[in-house]
N, C-alpha and C positions, 0 to 999 in steps of 0.2 A: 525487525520485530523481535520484544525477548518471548521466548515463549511460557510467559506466566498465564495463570488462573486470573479471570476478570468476572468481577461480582458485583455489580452495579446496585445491589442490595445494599452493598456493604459489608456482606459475607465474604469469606476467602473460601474458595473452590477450591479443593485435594490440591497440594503443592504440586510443584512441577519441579525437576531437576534446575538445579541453579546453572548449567550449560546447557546452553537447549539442544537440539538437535541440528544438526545442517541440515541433513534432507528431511521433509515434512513426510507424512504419511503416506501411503502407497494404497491402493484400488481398495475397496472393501467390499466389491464384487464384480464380475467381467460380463459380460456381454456387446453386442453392439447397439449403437440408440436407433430407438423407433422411429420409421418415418411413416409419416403420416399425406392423407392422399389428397392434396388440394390443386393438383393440376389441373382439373374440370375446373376451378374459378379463373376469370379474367383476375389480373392486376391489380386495378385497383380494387372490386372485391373483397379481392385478397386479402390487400394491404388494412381495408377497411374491418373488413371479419376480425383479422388482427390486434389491431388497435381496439374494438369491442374487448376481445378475450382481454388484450391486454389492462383495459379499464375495470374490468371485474373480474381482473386475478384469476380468470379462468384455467382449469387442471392443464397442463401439461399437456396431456393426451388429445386436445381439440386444435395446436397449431403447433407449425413447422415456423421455428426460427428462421430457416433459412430463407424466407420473404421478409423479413425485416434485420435490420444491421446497426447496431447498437451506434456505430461507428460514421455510417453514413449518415445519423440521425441528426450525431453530436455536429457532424463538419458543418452542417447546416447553420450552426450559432458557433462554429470556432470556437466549441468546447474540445479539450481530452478529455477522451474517455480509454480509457485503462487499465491493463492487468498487473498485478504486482504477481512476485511470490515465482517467478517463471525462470525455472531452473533448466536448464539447455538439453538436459536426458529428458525432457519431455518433449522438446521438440520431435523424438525420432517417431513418438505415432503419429500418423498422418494428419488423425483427427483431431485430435491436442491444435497442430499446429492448422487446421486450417480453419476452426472455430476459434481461435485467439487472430487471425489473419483476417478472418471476416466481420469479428465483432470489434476489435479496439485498434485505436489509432497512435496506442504508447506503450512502452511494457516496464518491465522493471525487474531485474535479477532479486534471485531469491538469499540467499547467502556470498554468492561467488564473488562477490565484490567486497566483499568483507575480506581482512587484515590476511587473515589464515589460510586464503585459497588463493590470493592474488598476488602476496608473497612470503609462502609458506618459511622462505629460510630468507636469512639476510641475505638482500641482494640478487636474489631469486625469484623472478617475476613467471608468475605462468597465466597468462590471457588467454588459453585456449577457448574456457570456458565463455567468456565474456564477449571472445570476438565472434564464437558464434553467435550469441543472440546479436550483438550489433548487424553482422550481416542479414541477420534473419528480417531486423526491423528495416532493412534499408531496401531489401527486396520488395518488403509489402508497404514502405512508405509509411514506416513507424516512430514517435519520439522515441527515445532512451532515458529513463531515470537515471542515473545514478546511486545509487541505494546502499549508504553504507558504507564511508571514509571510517567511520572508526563507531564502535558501538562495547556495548559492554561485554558483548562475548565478543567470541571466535578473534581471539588474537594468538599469535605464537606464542610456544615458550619462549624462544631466542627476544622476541618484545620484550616482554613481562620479566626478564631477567635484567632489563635494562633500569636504572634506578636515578640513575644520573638524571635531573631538568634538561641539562644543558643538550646529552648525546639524544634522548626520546625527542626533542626540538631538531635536531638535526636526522634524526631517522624519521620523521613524520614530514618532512620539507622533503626527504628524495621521496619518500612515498607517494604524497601527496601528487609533487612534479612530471611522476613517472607516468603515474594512472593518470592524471587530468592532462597531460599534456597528450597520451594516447589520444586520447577519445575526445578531444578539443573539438567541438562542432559535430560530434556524433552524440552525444548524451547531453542534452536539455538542459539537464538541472541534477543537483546533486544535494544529496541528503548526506551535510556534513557530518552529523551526530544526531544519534538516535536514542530517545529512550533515556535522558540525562536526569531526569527527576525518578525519587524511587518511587516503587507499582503505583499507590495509591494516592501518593503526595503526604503534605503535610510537616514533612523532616527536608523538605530541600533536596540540594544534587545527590544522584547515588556517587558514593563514596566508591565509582569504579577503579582499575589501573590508572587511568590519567589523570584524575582527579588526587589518586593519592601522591602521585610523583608530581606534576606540575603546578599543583594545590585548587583552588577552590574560584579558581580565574581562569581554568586551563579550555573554555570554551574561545572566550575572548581570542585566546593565541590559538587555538585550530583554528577558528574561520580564518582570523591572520595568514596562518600559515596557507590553508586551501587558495584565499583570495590571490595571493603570491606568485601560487603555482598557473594560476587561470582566471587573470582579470578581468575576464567578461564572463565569467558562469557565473550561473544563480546560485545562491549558497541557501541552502534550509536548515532549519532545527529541523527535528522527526519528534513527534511526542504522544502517547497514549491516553487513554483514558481522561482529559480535561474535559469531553462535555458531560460524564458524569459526575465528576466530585470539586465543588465549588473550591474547596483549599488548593487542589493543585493546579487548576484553572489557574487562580490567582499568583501560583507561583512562577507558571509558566511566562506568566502578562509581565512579571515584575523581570526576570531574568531576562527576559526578549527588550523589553521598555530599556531595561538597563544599556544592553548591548547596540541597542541605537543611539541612545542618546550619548554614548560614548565614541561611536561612530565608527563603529566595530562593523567588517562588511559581509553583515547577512540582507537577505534579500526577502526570505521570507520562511512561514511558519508550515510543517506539513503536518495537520490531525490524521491520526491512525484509523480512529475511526473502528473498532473491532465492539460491536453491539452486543449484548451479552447477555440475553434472557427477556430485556427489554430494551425499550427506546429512549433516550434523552429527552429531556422537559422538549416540549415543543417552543422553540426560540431560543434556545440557548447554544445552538449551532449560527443561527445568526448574530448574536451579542457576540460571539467570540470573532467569526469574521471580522465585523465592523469594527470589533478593539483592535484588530492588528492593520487593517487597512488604514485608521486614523494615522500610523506610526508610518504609514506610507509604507508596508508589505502585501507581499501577497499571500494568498493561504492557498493551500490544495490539499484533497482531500486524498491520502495516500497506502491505506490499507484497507478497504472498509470490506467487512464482511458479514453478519449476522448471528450469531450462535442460539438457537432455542433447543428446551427440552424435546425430543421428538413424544410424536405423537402417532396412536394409530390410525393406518392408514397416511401418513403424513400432514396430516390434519395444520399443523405447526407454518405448514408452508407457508398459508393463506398468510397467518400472522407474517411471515417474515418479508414475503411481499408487501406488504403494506408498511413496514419498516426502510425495505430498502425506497420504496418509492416515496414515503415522507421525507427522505432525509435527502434525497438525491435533486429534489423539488425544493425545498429551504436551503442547501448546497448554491443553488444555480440562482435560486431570486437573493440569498444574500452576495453576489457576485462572483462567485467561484467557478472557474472554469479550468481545471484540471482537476479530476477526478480517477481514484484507479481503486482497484478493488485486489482483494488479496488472494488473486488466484481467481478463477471462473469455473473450473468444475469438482462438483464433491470427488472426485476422482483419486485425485489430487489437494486434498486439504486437510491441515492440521485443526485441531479445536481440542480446549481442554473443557468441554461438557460434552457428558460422556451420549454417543451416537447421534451428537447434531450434526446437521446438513448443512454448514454456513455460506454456500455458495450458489450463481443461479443458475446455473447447471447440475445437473444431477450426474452421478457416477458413468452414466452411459449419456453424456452430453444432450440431454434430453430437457430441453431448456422448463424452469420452473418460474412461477408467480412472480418470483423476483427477477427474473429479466423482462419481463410484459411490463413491471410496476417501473422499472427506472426505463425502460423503452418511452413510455408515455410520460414518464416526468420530463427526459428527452425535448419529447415532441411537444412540451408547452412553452420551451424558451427555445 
């Protein structure tokens, strides 16, 4: 994910640093989450109380997540359901880790898998970070994403010093080989490139580092090369903001169309999915689906998270549940079944609108509107 400003208006939001950060933001207030008393219900009760609140985006404060499991919901229809954004220094709270253990069935590194932390110098690989989350997801019976063979940040100097086609082709083939060949049969799928169109579209590929040294083709030869290194992974684009803005939509269609029909081996598309004040046209998450499934790909939905103005009293919530659950609901009846969200608690979450809450937990994991609304869209497929 780069971390720009998204304005579905069509406005540009205060700039953000053109290298974004590695670590996202940190606590914006501490306490522990509320629990609430529903021991005296039976079961199913429970479950049923539940599913109510969860139907009318009921406050927070009237149920306890912990009788309903995002995760157990999804296995039910052999969907993923999924956190992105999960950096390994979160695993050491307890709670962190045993609200991402209980609610999702996949995860996905936050930066560490990018160029700059996996081999910081040539030839120098450090996987500390990475094999901890592997083992973590293999403990609780987790996919692994992949996230991030090469993106427009976070690469070394020792890279970007590199000019030559010919040695950047031969330093991206042991890269590539190195890490996919680790994690062969531990990580699902992988997000070759991310983020290849600039923010808003309309100008075509960003003119990143490998863009400019291997020129205006150099997607073609990554999946090439990824494919190479790991003939049976799934290879994906990663890409933002196409169900807001119909030109870049159209660009993504054309550069994906191309690369098939050329017989280039990608496997499928990942929408971002970062909502940003408002919602997408209703159906234009499913057009986009059904254009990529005709080319015979698949789609998953791999960052999504919500950004609204706040509101007092959190007012904004209501809306955002109703966002996450329209779209999680059109997600699953256009045929999408890999789903992840970026991050699960405000705890833990970046956003460039200033004091939004993007995520359906709240900073003391105190589950919000928006985990009842994709709980129930869940439970309709």
């Amino acid at each position: 994910m780069r971390k720009h400003p998204l304005a579905p208006n069509g406005a540009r939001a205060p700039s953000t640093p053109s290298t974004p950060p590695v670590h996202r933001r940190r606590r914006t207030r501490s306490g522990t989450p509320r629990r609430h008393g529903l021991r005296g219900i039976g079961a199913f009760a429970t479950a049923t109380a539940l599913a109510l609140a969860a139907t009318a985006f009921a406050p927070a404060a009237s149920a306890d997540a912990t009788v309903l499991s995002l995760r157990e919901r999804a296995a039910r229809s052999g969907i993923l359901i999924g956190s992105g954004a999960i950096n390994p220094a979160y695993l050491d709270e307890p709670r962190f880790a045993k609200v991402l253990a209980q609610q999702f069935n996949s995860l996905s590194p936050e930066n560490e898998l990018k160029w700059s932390f996996t081999q910081p110098q040539q030839g120098v690989f450090d996987f500390t970070k990475l094999d901890r989350l592997v083992a973590f997801a293999k403990r609780h019976r987790m996919a692994v994403k992949g996230h991030g063979l090469i993106s427009g940040c976070c690469n070394p100097a020792w890279l970007e010093q590199i000019q030559d086609p010919d040695r950047l082709r031969a330093a991206m083939t042991t890269h590539f080989k190195t890490i996919m060949t680790r994690y062969a049969g531990k990580m699902d799928r992988w997000d070759v490139a991310t983020e290849v169109l600039s923010t808003f579209g309309g100008t075509g590929l960003d003119q990143n580092y490998f863009y400019r040294v291997l020129g205006p083709d150099y997607l073609a030869e990554t999946f090439r090369i990824a494919h190479a290194a790991n003939p049976n992974a799934k290879l994906f684009l990663n890409e933002s903001l196409v169900e807001y803005y119909p030109a870049k939509r159209q660009e993504l269609y054309d550069l994906v169309a191309d690369l098939v029909r050329r017989g280039v081996p990608i496997s499928g598309v990942g929408l971002e999915m970062h909502e940003t004040h408002s919602a997408p046209e209703a159906g234009v998450l499913t057009d986009i689906v059904k254009s990529y499934k005709a080319l015979g790909l698949e789609v998953a939905i791999t960052e999504m998270d919500v950004h609204l103005t706040p509101l007092p009293d959190h007012a904004e919530y209501k809306q955002q549940g109703e966002i996450y659950g329209r779209l999680v609901d059109e997600a699953l009846r256009a045929g999408v079944r890999d789903i992840s969200f970026w991050g699960f608690t405000d705890k833990h979450a970046y956003t460039w609108v200033p004091g939004a809450k993007p995520l359906m937990f709240d900073d003391r994991y105190v589950p919000k509107p928006a985990f009842f609304a994709t709980w129930s869209a869940l439970a309709r497929h």
